[in-house]
N, C-alpha and C positions, 0 to 999 in steps of 0.2 A: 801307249808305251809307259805312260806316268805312271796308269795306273795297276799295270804288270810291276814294277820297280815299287809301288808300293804294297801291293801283295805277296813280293817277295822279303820284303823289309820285315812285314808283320807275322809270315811266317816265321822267320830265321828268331823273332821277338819270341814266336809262340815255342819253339822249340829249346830259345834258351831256359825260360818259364818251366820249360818240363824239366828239361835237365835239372835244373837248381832243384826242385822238387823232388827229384827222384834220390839227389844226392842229398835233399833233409832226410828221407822218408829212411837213408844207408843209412847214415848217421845216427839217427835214434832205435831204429832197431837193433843196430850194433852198439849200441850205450844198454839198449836195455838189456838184450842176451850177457853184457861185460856184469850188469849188476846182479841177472838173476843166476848168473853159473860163480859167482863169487860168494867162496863162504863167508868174509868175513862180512860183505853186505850183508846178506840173508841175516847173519847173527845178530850183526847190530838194527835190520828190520825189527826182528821179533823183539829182541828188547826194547826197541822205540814204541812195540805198538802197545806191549803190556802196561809199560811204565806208561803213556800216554791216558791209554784209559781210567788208569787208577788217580795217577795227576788231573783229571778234568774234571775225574768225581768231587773228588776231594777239593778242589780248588773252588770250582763252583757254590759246592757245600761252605764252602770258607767264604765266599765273598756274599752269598745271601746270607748270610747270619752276619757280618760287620754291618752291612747295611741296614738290617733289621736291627739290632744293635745300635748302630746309630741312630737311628731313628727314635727309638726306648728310650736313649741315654740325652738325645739332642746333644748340639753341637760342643758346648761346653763341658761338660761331661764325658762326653765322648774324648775330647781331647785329653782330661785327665787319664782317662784308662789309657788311652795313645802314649801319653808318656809313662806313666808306669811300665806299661809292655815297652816300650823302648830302654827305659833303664833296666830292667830285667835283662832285655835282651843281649846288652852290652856286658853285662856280668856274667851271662852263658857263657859264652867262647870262652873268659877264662876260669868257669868252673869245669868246664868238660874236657878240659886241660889237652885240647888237641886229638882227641882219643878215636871220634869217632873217622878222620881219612887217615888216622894211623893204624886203625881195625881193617877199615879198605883196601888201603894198601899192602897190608903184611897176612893179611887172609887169602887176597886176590893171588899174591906170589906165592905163598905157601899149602892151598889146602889139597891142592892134585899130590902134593909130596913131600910133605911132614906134619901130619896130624897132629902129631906133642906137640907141637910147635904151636900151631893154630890154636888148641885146647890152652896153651898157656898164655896165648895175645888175648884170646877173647876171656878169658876171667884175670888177666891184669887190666882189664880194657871195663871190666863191671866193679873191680873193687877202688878204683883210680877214678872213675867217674863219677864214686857214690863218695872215696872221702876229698874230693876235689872239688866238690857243686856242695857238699858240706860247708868244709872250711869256709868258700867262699858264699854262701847265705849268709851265716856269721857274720864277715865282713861287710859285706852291702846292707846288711840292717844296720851296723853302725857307721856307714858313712852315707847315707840317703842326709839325714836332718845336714850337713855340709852341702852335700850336692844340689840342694834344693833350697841354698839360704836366698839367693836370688832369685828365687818365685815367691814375692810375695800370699798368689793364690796358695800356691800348692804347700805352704807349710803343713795347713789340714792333710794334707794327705798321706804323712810320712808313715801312718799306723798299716793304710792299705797297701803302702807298698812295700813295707814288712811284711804282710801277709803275701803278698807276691813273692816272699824268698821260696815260696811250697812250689810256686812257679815254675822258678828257678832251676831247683835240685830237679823237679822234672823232664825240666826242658833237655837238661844238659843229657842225664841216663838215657834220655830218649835218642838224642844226637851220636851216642856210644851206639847206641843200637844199632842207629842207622847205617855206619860203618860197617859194622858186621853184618848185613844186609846185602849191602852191596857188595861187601866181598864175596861172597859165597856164589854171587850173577847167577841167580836164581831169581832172575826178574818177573817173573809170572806172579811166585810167592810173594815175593816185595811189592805188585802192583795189590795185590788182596787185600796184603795188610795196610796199606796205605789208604786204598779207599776205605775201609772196614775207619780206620783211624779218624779221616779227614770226615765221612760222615758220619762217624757215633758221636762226635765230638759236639756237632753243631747243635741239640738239644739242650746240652749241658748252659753253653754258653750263650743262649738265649735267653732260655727260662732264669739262666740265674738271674742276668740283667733286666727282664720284668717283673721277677720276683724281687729283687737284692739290689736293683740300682747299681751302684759303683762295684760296690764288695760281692754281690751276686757276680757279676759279670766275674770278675777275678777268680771268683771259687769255681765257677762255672767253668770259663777257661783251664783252670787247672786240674779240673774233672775228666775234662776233654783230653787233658795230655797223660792224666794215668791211665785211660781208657789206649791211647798208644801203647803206655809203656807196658801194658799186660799183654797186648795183639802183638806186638814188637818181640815178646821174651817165647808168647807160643810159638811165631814163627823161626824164630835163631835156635828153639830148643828142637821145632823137627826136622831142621835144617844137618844137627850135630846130629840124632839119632840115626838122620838116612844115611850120611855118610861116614859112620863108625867111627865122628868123634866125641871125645869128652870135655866138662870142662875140667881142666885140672888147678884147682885152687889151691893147693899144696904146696904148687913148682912151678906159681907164674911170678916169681920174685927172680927167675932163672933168665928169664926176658925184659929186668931190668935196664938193660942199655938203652930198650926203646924211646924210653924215657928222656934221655940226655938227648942220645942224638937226631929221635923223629920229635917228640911231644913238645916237648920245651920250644923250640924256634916254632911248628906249627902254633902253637899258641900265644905266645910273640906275635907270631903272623894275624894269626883272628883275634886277637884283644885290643891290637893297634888298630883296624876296623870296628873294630865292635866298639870300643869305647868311645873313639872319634865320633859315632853315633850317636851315640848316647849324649856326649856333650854337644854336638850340635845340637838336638833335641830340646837341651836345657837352655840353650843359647837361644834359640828360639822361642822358647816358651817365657824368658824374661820381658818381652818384647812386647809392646802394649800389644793390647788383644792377642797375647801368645796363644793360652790356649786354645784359641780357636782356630789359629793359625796352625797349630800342632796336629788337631783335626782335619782339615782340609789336606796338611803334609802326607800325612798317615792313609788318610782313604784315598788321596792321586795313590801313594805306593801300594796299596793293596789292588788297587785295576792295574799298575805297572805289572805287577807278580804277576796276575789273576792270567791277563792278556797275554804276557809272554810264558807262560809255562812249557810250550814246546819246545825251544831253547835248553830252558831248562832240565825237562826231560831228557832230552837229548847228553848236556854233560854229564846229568847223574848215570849213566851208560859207560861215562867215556874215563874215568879215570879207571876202574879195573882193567879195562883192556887197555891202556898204555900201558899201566904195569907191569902186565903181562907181558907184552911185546920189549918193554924193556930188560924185563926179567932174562929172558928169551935173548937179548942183543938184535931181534930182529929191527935194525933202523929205518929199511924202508918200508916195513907195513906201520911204523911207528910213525914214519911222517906221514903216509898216506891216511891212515886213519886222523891224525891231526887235523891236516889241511881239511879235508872233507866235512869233521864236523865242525871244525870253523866256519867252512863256508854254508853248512845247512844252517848252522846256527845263526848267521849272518842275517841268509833270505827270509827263517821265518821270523825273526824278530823283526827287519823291515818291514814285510808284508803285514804283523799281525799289526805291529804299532801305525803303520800307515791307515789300517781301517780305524782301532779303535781314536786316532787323533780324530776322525771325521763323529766319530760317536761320544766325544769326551763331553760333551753340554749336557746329554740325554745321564754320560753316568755317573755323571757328578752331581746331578741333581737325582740321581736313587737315594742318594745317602741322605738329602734333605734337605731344604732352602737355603738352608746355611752356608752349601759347599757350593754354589751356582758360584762366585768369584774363585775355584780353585780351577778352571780350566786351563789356564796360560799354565798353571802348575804343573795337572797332569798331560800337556802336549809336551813340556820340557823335560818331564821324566821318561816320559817315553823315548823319547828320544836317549834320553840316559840308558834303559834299557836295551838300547839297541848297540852301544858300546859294550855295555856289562855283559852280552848274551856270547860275545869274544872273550873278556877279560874271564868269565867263570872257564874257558879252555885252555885260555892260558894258566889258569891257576890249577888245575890239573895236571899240565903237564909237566909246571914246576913242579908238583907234591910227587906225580909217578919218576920223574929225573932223580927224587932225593934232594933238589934244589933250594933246601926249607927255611936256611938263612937268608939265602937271596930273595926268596918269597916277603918272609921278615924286611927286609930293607925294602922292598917293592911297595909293600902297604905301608912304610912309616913315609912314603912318600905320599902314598897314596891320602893319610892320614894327615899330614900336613897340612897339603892343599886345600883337602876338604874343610878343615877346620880355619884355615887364615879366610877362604871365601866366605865361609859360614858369619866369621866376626865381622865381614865387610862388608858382607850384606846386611846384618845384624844392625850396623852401627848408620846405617841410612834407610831403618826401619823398612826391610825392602819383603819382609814376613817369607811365607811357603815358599815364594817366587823365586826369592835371594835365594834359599838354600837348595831349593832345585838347581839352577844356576851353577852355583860351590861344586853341587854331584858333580854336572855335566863337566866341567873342567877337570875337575880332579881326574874322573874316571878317562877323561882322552888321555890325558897326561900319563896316565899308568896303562891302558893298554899299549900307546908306545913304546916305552920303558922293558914292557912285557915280551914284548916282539922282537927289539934289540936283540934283548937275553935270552929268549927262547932260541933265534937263528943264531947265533953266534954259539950257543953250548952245542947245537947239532950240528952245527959247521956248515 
């Protein structure tokens, strides 16, 4: 009798066992059919996969040339170029004066239906780039010997990082570009040019640093980014020919509002980041053994990038299509597309940062005996990256709302934070660690913040 009651038990076991099964088995085939008969998956697919490919090339190519690089340069050394490119890079945002997701966005809205329009964003968007990363080269050659009175080492260096203003103006015309790029969502073309960019580049900036030492490196680098901005200008010029537009350089002073009311607060928005970098960077490298501390900072955030680039792929996808959909007033593919790649964006930044924390010893030490103490650094950046891989969608979907002030007051918080942490760590000599640290607070604190504001505009 027991044992009829117990092969009835393990029956009724076995047939729950099916059932559940069969209703996982409804469930994903019904998830899959929802994503493969939706267009706007399908679309946002295919741009994931182009821009994917050209992102891994490129990145890859990026991160064996830093390491090889450092390796040339060793570790001191390396840090000076570290901080040169970080001062640089703090003066981009505001020489490209906001230009390039104001390209993105007013290209993404307009080129299905007003071509004039479009011809006069993207040549106020070339001529605004070139005297805006002007002006500002000018400026950053004379306030380097200031920004650098508190590094004893680095006063030598204030000649090379003048010649990094070539940097500079490049970097910025390139980031216009990119704008325009993106708007167009002709991501196949933009995957070409991007890998064509990310690996022609990596010769330059090797050989110059075996060749040229510090100032190699720098030419080198800036080699690499003209080598962009030529592949960057073929692809936007047949970009305008296939779609019979022009640029019109005559009548883009006609699309002057953009100016006031998208450029200006966008670049408020990116200078308040950018510069906060940059000054942490210096704060940093006042510190005994800064710069090598500077080095160890810089190559954890290069495997941060390197590692999470999926993420990243993924937003550079995502603000033309809000725009779109905002443009449009469509609100629920507007959230839907939101939430979604937030939350891809979520899994694969957990997933990649969870491998590479188990491989951080193996890649810290590619870059050379020197970086084997920056592991606690790159586990705690990672982890930073896994907040920022949210906060870059939220910064999206402020720029496609038109949200650009609020944006602006978002990163002066943002910038805040990161800077009182940075001195606080700074001031108990706590080197890479501290300012990883600084990140990781700031950045929760502002996706917060982010999130509030986002739910609350969409109601």
């Amino acid at each position: 009798m027991r044992n009829q009651r117990d092969a009835e038990r393990d029956g009724d076991c076995a047939n729950e066992e099916a059932g559940e099964t069969k209703r996982r088995k409804t469930f994903w085939a019904s998830w899959t059919r929802r994503v493969v008969s939706s267009q706007l998956a399908s679309r946002f697919a295919s741009d994931f996969f182009w821009l994917t490919v050209a992102s891994l090339a490129a990145r890859v190519g990026a991160l064996i040339s830093v390491i090889l690089v450092a390796r040339i340069l060793g570790a001191v050394v390396y840090g000076e170029f570290c901080l040169i490119r970080s001062t640089v890079n703090g003066f981009v945002v505001l020489a490209s004066f906001g230009m390039g997701r104001t390209a993105t966005k007013h290209v993404a809205e307009l080129a299905a239906t007003d071509k004039e329009r479009v011809g006069r964003v993207i040549a106020l968007n070339y001529v605004f780039s070139f005297i805006s990363s002007a002006i500002v080269a000018a400026l950053f050659c004379l306030l380097i010997p200031a920004l650098y009175r508190e590094i004893p080492e680095a006063t030598r260096l204030i000649g090379q990082t003048r010649l990094a203003s070539i940097l500079l103006i490049l970097s910025a015309t390139v980031s216009a570009q990119a704008g325009v790029m993106s708007g167009f969502k002709a991501f196949r073309g933009l995957a070409i040019a991007t890998a064509a960019s990310g690996l022609g580049a990596t010769p330059f900036f090797v050989l110059g640093a075996y060749w040229g030492g510090l100032t190699g490196a720098i030419l080198g680098f800036a080699s690499g980014a003209l080598l962009n901005y030529l592949i960057n200008g073929a692809f936007i010029y047949s970009q305008l020919k296939k779609r019979g537009i022009r640029y019109r350089f005559d009548e883009f002073w006609q699309e002057r509002s953009i100016l006031w009311n998208f450029c200006l607060p966008q670049t408020l928005a990116s200078v308040t980041t950018g510069m906060a970098g940059t000054v942490a960077t210096v704060i940093l490298a006042a510190q005994e053994n800064g710069l090598a501390e500077v080095a160890i900072f810089e190559s954890a955030r290069q495997i941060q990038t390197a590692v999470l680039y999926l993420p990243n792929i993924a937003t550079q996808a995502l603000l033309p299509t809000l725009t779109e959909f905002n443009a449009l007033k469509n609100k629920a593919r507007y959230i839907k597309t939101l939430k979604g790649n937030a939350l891809l964006n979520l899994l694969l930044a957990v997933v990649t940062a969870a491998g590479a924390s188990v491989l951080a010893p193996w890649a810290m030490r590619a870059f050379g005996k020197e970086f084997e103490g920056g592991v606690p650094t790159l586990v705690l950046l990672l982890g930073v990256g896994v907040i920022l891989s949210v906060c870059n969608v939220c910064a999206s979907a402020l720029t496609s709302l038109g949200a650009i002030w609020s944006h602006f007051f978002l990163n002066a918080i943002w910038g805040a934070l990161f800077l009182t942490g940075a001195w606080w760590a700074a001031s108990r000599g706590a080197g890479a660690f501290g300012l990883a640290a600084a990140s990781l607070l700031a950045y929760a604190v502002y996706l917060l913040c982010c999130l509030a504001f986002i739910r609350k505009r969409l109601g």
